[in-house]
C-alpha positions, 0 to 999 in steps of 0.5 A: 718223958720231961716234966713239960710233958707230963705237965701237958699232959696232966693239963690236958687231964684235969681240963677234960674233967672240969670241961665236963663238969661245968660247960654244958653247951659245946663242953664236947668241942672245948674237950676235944680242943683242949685234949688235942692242944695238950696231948700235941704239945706235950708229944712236941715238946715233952716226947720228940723221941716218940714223934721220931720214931714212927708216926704210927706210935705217935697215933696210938700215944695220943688215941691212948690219951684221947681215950682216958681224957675222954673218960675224965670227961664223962666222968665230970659230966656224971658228976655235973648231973648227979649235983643237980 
């Protein structure tokens, strides 16, 4: 993995939690949009060797990703709540 993609995906991370944290409508379409562009480009251009591999673990890669970033995104709503 480059530093590109770890930037991607750092990216994609720190967009999940501040997404969550203050948009509150269509917070979840601004996260699954940023998550998606991120985790693509960082596979694209911080990863090629995974999308040679397989598509199968190009998948799971960005389920992974999806998952934790959907976390940070909770994780950011909580905390949204817990300041009013």
């Amino acid at each position: 993995m480059t530093l590109i993609g770890v930037l991607f995906f750092g990216l994609g991370f720190a967009a999940s939690y501040v997404i969550g944290r203050r948009i509150g409508k269509y917070g979840d379409i601004a996260q699954g949009l940023s998550i998606a562009l991120c985790g693509v480009g960082g596979l694209l251009f911080g990863m090629p060797a995974v999308l040679h591999d397989g598509l199968l673990l190009t998948l799971v890669v960005l389920g992974a990703y999806g998952m934790i970033g959907a976390l940070l995104f909770r994780a950011g709503r909580r905390a949204r709540k817990e300041q009013t």
